[in-house]
PDB file of N, CA, C and O in Angstrom:
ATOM      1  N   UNK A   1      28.271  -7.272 -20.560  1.00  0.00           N
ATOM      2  CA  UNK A   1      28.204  -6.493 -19.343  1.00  0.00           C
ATOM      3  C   UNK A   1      29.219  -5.366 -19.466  1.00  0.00           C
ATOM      4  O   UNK A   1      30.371  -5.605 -19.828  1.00  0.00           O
ATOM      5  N   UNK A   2      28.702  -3.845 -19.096  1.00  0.00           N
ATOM      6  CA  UNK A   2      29.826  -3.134 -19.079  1.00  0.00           C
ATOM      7  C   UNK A   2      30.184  -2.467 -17.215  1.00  0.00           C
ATOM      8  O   UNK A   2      29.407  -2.223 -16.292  1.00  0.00           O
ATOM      9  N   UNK A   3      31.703  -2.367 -17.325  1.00  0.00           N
ATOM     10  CA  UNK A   3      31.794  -1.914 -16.386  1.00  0.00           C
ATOM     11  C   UNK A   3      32.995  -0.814 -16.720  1.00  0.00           C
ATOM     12  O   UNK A   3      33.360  -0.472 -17.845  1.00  0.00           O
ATOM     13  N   UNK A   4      33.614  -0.263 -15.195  1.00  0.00           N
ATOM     14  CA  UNK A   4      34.881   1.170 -15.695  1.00  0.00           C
ATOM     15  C   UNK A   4      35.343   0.083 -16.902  1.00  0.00           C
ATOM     16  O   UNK A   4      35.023   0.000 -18.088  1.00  0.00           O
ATOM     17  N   UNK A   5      36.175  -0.653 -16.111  1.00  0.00           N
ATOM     18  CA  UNK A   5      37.235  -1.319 -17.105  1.00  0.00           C
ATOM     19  C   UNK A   5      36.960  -1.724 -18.655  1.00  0.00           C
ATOM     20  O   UNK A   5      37.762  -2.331 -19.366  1.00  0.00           O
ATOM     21  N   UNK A   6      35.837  -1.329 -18.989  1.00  0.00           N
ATOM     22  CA  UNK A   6      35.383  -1.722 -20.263  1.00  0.00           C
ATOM     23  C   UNK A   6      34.109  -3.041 -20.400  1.00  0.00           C
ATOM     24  O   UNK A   6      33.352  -3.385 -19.492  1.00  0.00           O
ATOM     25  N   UNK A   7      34.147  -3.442 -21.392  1.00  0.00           N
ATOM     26  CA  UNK A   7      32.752  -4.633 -21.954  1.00  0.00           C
ATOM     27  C   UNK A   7      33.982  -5.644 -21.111  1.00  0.00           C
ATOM     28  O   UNK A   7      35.209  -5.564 -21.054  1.00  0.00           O
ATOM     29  N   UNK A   8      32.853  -6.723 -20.441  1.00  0.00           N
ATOM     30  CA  UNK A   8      32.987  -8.034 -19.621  1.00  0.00           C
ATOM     31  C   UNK A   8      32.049  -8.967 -20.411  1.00  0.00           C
ATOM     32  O   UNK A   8      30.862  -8.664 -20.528  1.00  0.00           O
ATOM     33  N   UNK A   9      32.662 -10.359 -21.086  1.00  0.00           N
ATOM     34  CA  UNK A   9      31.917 -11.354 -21.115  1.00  0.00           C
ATOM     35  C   UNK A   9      31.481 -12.555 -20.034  1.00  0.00           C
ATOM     36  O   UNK A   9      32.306 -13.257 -19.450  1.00  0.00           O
ATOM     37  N   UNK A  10      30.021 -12.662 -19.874  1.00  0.00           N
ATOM     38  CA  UNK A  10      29.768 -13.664 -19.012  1.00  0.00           C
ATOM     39  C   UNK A  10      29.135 -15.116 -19.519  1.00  0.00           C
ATOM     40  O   UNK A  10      28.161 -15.131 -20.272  1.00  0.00           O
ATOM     41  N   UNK A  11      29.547 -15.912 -19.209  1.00  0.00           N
ATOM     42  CA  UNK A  11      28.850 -17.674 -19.371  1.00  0.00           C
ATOM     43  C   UNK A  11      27.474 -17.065 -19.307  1.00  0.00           C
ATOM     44  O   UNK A  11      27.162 -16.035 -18.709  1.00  0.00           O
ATOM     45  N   UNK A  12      26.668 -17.892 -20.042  1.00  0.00           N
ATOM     46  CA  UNK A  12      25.087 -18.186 -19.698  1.00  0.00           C
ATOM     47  C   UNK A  12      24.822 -18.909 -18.296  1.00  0.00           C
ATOM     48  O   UNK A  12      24.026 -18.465 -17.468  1.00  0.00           O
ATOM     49  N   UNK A  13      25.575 -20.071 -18.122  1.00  0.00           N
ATOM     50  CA  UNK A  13      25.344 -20.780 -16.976  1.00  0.00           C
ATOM     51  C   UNK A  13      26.053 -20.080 -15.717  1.00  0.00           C
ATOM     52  O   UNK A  13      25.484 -20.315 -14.651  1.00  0.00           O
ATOM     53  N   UNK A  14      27.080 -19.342 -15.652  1.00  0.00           N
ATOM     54  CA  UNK A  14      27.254 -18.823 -14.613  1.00  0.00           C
ATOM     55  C   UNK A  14      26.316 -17.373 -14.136  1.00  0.00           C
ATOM     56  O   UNK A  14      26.538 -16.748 -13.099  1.00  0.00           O
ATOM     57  N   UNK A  15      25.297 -17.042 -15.092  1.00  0.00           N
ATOM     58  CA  UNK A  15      24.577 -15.811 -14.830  1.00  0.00           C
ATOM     59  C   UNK A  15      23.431 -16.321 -13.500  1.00  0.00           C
ATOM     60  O   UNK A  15      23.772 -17.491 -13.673  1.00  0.00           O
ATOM     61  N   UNK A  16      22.963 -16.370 -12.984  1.00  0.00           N
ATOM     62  CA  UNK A  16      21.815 -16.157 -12.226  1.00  0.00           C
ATOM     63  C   UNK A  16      20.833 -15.360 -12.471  1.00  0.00           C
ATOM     64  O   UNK A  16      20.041 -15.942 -13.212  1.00  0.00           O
ATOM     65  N   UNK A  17      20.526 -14.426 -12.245  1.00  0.00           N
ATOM     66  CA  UNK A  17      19.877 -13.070 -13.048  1.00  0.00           C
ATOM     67  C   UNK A  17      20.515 -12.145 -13.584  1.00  0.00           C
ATOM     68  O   UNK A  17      21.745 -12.162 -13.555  1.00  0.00           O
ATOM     69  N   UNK A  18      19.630 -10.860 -14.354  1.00  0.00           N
ATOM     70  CA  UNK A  18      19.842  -9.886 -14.835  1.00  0.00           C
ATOM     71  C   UNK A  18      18.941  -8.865 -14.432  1.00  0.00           C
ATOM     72  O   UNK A  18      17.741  -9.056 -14.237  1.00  0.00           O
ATOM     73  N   UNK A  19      19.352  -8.108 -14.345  1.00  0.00           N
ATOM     74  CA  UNK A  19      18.368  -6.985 -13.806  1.00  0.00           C
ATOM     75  C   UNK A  19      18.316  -5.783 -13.926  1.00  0.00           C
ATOM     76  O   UNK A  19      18.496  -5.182 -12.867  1.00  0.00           O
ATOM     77  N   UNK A  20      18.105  -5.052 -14.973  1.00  0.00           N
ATOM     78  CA  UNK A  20      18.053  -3.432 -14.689  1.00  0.00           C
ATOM     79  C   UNK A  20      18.217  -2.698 -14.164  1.00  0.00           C
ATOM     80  O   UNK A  20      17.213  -2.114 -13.755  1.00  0.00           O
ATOM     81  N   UNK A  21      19.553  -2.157 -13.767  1.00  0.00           N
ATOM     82  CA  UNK A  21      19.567  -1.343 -12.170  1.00  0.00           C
ATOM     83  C   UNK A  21      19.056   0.305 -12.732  1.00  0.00           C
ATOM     84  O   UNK A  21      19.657   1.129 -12.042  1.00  0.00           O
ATOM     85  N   UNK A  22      18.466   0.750 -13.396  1.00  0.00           N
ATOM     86  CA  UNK A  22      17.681   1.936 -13.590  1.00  0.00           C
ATOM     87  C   UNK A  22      16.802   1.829 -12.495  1.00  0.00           C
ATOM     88  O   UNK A  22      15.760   1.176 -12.451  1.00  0.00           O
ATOM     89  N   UNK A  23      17.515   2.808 -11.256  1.00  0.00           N
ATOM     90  CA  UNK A  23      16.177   2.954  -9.982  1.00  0.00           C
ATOM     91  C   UNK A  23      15.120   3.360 -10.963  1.00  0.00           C
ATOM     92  O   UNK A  23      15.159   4.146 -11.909  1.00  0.00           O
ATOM     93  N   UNK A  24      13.909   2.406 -10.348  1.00  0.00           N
ATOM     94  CA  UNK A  24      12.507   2.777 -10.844  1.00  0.00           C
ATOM     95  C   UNK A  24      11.722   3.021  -9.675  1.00  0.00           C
ATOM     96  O   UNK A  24      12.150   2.592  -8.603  1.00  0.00           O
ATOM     97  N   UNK A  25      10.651   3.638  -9.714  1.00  0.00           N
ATOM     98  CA  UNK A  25       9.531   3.743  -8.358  1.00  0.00           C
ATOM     99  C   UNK A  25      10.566   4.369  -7.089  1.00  0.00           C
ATOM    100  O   UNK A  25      10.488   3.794  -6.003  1.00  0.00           O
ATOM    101  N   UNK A  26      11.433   5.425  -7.213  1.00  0.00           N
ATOM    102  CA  UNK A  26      11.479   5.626  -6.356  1.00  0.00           C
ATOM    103  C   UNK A  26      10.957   6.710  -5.248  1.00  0.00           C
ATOM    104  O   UNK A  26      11.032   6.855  -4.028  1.00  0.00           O
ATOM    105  N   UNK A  27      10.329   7.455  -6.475  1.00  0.00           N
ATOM    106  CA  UNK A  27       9.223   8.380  -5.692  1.00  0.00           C
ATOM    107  C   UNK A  27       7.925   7.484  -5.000  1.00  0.00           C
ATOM    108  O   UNK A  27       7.409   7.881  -3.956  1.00  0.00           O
ATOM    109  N   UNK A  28       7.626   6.690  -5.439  1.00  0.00           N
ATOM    110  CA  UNK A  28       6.606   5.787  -4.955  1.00  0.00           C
ATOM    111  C   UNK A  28       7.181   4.909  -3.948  1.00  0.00           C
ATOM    112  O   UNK A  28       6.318   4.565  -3.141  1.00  0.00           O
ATOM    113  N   UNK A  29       8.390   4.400  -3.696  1.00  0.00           N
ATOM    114  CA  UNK A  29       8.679   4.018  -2.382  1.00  0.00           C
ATOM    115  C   UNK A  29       9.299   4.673  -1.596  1.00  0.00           C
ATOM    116  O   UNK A  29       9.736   4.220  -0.538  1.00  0.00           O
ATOM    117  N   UNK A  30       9.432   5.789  -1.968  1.00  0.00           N
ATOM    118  CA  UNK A  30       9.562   6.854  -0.850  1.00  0.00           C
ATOM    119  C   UNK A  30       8.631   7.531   0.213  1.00  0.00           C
ATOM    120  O   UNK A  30       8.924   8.091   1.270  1.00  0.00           O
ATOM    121  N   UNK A  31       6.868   7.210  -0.662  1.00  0.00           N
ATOM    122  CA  UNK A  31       6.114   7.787  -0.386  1.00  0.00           C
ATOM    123  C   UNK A  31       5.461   6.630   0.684  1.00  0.00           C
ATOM    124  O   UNK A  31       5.034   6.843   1.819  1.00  0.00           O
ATOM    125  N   UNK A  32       5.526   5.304  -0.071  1.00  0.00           N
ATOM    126  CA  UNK A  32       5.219   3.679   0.962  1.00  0.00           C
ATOM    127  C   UNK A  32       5.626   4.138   2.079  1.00  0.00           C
ATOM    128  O   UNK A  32       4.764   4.619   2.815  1.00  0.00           O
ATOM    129  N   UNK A  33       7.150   4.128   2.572  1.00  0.00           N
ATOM    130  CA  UNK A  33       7.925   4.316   3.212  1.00  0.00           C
ATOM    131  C   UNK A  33       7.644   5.328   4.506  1.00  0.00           C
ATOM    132  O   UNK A  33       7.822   5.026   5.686  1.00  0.00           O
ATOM    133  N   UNK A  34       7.204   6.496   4.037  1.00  0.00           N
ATOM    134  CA  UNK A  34       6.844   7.747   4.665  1.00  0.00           C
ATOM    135  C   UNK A  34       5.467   7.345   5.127  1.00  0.00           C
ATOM    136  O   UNK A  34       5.149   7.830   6.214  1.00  0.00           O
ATOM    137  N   UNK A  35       4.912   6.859   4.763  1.00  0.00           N
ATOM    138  CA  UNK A  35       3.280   6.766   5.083  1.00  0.00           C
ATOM    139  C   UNK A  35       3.293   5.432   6.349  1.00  0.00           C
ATOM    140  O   UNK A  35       2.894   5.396   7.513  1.00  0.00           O
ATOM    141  N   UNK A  36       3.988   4.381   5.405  1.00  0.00           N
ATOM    142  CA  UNK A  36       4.243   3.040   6.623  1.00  0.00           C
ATOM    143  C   UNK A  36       4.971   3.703   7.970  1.00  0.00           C
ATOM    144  O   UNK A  36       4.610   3.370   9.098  1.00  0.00           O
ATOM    145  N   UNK A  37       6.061   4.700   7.731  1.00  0.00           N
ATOM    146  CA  UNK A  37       6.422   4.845   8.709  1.00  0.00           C
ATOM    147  C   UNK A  37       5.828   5.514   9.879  1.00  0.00           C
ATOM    148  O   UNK A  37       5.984   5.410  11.095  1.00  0.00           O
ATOM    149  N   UNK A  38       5.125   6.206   9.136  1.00  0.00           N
ATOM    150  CA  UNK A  38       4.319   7.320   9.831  1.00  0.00           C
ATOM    151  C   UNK A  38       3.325   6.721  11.026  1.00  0.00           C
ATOM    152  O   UNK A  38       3.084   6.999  12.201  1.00  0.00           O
ATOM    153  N   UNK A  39       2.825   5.592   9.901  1.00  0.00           N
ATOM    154  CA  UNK A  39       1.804   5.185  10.723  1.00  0.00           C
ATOM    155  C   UNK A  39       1.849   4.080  12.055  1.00  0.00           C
ATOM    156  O   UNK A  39       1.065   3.807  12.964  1.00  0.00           O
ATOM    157  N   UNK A  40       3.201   3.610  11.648  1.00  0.00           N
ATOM    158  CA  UNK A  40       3.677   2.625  12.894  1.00  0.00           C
ATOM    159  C   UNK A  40       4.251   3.624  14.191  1.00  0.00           C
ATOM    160  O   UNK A  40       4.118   3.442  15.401  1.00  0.00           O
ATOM    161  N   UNK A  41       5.001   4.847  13.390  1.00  0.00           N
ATOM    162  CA  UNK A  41       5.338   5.702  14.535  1.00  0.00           C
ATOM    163  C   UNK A  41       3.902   6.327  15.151  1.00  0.00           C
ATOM    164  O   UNK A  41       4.007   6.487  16.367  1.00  0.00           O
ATOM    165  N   UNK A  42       3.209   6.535  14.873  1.00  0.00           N
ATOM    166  CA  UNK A  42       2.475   7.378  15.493  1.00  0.00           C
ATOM    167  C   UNK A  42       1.159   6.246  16.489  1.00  0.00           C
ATOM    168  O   UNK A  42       0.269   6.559  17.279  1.00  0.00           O
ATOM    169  N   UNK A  43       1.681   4.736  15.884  1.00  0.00           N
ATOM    170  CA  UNK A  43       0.989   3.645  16.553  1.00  0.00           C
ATOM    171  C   UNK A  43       1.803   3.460  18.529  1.00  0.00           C
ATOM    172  O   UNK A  43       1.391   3.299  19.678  1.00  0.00           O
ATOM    173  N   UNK A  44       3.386   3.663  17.638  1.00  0.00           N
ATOM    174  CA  UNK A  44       4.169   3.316  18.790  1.00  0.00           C
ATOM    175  C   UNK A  44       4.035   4.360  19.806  1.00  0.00           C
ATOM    176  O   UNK A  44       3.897   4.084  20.998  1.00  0.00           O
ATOM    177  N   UNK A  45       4.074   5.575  19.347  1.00  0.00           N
ATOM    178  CA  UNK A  45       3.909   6.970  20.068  1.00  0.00           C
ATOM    179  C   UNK A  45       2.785   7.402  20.943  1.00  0.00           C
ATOM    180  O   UNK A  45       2.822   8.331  21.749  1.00  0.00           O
ATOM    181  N   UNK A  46       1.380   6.301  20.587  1.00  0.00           N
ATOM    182  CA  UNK A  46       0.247   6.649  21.183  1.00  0.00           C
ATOM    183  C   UNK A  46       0.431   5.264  22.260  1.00  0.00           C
ATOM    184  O   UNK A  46       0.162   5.317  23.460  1.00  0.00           O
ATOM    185  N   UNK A  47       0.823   4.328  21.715  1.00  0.00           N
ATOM    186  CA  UNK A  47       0.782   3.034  22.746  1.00  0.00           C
ATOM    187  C   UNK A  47       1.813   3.172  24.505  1.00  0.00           C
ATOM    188  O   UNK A  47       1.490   2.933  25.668  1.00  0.00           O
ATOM    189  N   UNK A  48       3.054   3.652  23.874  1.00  0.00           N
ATOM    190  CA  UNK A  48       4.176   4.045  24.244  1.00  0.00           C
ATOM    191  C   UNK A  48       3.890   5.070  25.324  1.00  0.00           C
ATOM    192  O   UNK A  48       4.905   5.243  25.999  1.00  0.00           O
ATOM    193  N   UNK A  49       2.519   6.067  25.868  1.00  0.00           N
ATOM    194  CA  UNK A  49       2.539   7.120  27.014  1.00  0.00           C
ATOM    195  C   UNK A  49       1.809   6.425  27.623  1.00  0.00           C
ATOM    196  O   UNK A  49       0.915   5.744  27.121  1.00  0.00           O
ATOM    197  N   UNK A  50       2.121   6.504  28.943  1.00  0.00           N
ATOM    198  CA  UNK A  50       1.143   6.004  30.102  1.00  0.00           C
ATOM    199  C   UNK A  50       1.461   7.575  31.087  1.00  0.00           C
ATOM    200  O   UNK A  50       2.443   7.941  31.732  1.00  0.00           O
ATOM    201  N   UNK A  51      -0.003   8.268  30.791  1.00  0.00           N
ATOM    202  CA  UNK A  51      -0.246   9.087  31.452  1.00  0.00           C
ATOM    203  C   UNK A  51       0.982  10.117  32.043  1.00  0.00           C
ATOM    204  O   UNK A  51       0.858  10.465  33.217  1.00  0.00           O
ATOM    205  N   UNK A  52       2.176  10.625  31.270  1.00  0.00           N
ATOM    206  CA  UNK A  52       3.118  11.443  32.058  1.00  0.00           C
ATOM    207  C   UNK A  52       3.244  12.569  31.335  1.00  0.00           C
ATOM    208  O   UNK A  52       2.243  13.280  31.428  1.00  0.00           O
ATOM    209  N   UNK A  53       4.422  13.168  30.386  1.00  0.00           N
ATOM    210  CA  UNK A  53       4.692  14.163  30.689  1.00  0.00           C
ATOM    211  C   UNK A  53       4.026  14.634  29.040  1.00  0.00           C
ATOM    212  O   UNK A  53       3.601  15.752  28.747  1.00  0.00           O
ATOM    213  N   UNK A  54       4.087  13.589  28.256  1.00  0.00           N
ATOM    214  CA  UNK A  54       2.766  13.840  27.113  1.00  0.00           C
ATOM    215  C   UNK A  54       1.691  13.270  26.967  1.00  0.00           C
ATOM    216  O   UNK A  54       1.632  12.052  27.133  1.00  0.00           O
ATOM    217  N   UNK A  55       0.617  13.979  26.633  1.00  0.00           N
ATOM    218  CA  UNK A  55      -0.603  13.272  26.384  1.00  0.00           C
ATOM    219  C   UNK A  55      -0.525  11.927  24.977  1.00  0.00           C
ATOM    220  O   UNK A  55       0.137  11.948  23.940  1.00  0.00           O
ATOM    221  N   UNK A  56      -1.080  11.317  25.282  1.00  0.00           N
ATOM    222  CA  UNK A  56      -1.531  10.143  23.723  1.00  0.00           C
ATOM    223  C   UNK A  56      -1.601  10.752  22.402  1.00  0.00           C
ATOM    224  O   UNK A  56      -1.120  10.000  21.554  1.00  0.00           O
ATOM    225  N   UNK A  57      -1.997  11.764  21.970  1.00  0.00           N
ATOM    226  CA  UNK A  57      -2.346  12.245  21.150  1.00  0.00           C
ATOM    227  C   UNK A  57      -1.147  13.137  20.957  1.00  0.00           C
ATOM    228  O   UNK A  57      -1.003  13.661  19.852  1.00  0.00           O
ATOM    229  N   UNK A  58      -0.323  13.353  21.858  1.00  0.00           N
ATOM    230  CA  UNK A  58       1.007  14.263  21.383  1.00  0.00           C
ATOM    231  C   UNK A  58       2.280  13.049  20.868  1.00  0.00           C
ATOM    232  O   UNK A  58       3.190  13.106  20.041  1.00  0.00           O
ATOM    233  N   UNK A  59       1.717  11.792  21.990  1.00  0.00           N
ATOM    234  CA  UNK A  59       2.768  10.899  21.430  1.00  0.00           C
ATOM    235  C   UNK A  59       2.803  10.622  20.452  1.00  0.00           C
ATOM    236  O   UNK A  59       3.776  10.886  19.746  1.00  0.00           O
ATOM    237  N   UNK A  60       1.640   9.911  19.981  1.00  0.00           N
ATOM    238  CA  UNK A  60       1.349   9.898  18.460  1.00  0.00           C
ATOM    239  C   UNK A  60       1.768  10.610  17.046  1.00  0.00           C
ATOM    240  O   UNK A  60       2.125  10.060  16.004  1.00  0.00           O
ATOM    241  N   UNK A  61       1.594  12.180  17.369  1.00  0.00           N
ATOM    242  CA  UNK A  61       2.182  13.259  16.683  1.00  0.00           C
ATOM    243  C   UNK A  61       4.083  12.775  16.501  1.00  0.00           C
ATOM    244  O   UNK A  61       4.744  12.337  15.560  1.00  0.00           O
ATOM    245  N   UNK A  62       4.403  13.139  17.923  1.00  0.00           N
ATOM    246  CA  UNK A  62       6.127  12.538  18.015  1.00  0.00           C
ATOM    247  C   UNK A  62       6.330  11.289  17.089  1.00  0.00           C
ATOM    248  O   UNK A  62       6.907  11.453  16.014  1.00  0.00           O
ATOM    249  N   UNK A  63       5.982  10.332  17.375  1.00  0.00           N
ATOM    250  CA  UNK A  63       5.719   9.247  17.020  1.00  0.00           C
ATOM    251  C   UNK A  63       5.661   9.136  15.179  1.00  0.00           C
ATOM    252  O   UNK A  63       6.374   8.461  14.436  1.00  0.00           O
ATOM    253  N   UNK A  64       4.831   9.823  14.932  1.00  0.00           N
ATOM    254  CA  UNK A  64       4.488   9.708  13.661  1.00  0.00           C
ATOM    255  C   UNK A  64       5.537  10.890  12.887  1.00  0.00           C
ATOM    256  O   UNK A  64       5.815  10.875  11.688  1.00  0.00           O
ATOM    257  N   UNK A  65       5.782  11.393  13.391  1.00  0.00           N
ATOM    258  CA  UNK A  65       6.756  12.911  12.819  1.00  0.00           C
ATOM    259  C   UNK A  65       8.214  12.301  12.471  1.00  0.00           C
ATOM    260  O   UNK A  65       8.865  12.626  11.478  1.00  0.00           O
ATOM    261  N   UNK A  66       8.727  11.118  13.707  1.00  0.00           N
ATOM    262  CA  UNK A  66       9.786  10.117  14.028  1.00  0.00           C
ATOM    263  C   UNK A  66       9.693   8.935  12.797  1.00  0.00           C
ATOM    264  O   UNK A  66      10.471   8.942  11.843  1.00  0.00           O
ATOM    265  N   UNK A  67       8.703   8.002  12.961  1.00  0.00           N
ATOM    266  CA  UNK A  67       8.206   7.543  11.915  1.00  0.00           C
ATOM    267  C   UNK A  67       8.437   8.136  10.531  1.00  0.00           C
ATOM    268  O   UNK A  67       8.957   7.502   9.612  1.00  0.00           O
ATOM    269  N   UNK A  68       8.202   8.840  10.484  1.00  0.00           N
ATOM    270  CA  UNK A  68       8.009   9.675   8.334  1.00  0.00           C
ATOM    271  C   UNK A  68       9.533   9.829   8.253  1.00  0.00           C
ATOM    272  O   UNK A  68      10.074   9.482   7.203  1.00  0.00           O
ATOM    273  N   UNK A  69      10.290  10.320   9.268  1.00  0.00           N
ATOM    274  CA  UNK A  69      11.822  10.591   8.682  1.00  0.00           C
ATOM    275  C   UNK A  69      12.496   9.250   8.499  1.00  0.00           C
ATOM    276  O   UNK A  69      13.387   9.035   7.677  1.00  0.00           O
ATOM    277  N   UNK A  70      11.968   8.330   9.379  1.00  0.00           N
ATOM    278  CA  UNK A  70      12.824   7.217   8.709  1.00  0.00           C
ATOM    279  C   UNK A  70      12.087   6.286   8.157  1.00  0.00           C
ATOM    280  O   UNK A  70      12.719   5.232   8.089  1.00  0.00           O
ATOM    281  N   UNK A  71      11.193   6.225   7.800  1.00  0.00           N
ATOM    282  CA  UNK A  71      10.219   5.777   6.905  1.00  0.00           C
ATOM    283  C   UNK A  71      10.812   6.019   5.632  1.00  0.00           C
ATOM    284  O   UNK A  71      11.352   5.242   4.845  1.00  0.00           O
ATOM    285  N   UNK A  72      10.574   7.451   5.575  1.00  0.00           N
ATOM    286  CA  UNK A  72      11.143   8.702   4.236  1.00  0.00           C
ATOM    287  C   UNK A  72      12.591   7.650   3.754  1.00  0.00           C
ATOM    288  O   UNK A  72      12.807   6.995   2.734  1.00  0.00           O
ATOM    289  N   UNK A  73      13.240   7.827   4.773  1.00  0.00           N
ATOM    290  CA  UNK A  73      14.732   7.211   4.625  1.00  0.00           C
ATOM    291  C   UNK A  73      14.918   6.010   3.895  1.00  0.00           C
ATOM    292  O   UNK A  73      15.537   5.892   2.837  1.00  0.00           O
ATOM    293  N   UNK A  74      14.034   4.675   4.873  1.00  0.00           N
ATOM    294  CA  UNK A  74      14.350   3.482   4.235  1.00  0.00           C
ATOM    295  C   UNK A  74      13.658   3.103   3.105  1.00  0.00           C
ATOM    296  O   UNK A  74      13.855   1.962   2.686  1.00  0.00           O
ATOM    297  N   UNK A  75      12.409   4.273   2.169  1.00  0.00           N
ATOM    298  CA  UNK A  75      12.057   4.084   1.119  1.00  0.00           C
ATOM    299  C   UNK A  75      12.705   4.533   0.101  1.00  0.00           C
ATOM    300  O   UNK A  75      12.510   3.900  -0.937  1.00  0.00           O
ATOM    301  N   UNK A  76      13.611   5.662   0.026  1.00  0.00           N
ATOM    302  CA  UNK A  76      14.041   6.297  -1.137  1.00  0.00           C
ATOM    303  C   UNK A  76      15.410   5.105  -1.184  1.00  0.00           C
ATOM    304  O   UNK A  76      15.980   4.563  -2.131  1.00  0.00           O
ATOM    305  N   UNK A  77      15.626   5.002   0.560  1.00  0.00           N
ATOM    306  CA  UNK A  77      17.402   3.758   0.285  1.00  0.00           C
ATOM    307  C   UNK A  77      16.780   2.460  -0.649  1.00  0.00           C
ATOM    308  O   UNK A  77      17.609   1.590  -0.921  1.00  0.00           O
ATOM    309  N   UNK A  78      15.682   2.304  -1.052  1.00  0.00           N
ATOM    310  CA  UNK A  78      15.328   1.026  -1.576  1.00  0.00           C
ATOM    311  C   UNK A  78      14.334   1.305  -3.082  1.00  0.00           C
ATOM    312  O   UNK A  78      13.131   1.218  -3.331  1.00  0.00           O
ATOM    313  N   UNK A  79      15.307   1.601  -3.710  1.00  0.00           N
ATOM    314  CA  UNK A  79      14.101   1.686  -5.134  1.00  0.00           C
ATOM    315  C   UNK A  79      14.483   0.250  -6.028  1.00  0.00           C
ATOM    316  O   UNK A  79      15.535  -0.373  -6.173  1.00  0.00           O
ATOM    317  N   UNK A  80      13.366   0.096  -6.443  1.00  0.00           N
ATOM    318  CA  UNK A  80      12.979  -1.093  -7.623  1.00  0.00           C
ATOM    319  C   UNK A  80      14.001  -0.914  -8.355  1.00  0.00           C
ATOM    320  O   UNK A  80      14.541   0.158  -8.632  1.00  0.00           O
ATOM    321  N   UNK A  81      14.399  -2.387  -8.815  1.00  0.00           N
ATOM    322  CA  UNK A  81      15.029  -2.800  -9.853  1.00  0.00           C
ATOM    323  C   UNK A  81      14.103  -3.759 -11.069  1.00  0.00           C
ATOM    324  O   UNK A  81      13.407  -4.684 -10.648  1.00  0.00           O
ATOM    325  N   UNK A  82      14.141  -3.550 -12.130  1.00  0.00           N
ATOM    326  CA  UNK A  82      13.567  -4.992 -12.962  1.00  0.00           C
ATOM    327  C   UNK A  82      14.142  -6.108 -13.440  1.00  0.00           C
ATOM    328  O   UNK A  82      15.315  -6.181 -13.804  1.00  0.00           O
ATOM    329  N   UNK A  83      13.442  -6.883 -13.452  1.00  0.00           N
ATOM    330  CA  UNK A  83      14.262  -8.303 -13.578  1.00  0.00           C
ATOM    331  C   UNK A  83      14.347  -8.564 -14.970  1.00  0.00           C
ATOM    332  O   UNK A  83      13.249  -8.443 -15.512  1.00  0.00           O
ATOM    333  N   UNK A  84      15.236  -8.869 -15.709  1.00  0.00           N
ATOM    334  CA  UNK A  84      15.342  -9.274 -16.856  1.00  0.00           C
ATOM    335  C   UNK A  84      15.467 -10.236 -17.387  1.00  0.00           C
ATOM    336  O   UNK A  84      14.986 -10.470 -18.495  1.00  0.00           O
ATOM    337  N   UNK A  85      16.342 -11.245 -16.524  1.00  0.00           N
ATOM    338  CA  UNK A  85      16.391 -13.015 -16.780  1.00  0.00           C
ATOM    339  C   UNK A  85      16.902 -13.408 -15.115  1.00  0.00           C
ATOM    340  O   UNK A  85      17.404 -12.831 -14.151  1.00  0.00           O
ATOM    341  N   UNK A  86      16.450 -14.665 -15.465  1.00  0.00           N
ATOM    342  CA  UNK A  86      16.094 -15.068 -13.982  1.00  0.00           C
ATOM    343  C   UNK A  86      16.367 -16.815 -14.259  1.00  0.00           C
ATOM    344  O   UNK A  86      15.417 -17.555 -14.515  1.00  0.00           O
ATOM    345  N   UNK A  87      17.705 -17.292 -14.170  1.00  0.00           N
ATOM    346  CA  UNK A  87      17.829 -18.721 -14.284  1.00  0.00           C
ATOM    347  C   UNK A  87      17.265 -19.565 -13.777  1.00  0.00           C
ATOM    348  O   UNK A  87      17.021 -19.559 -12.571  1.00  0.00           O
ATOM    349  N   UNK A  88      16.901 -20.549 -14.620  1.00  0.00           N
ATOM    350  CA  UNK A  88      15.428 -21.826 -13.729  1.00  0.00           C
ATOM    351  C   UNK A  88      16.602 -22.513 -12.943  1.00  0.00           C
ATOM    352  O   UNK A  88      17.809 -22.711 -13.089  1.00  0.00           O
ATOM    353  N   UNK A  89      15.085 -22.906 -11.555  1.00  0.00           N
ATOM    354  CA  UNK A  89      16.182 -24.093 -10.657  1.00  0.00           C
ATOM    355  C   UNK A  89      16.892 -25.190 -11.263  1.00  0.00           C
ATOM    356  O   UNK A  89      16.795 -25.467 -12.459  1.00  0.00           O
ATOM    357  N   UNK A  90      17.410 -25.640 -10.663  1.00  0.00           N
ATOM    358  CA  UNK A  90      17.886 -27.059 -11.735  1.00  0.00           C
ATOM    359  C   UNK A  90      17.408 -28.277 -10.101  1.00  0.00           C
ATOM    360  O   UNK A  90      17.528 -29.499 -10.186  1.00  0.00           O
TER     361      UNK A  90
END
């Protein structure tokens, strides 16, 4: 294992996993992200007006516009890692 301080040796039995931290897919869960969000905002945004100062179809817009930015957000904060070893239960 390397870290600042230089190469670290670890036990086999004290490892749990290993994992690749090379973000992978993070254009692709950025895009999950933006789309899921979009679409729950613009679910909440149309459900969310009862007849006042926007129409359904504007909430929705709000809604979904609200949605994509943090959609956008919590997909790029979360990109893939790969697993490399993965210790059996005991």
């Amino acid at each position: 294992m390397q870290e600042k301080a230089g190469q670290q040796t670890v036990q086999r039995q004290d490892v749990l996993s290993v994992k690749l931290m090379k973000p992978q897919n993070r254009g692709r869960n950025t895009l999950i992200g933006a789309a899921v969000g979009a679409g729950a905002g613009a679910g909440i945004g149309a459900a969310g007006v009862h007849g006042g100062f926007f129409t359904r179809g504007e909430g929705a817009a709000v809604g979904a516009v609200l949605g994509l930015v943090i959609g956008t957000a919590i997909g790029a904060a979360n990109p893939s890692h790969t697993t490399i070893y993965r210790a059996k239960a005991h």
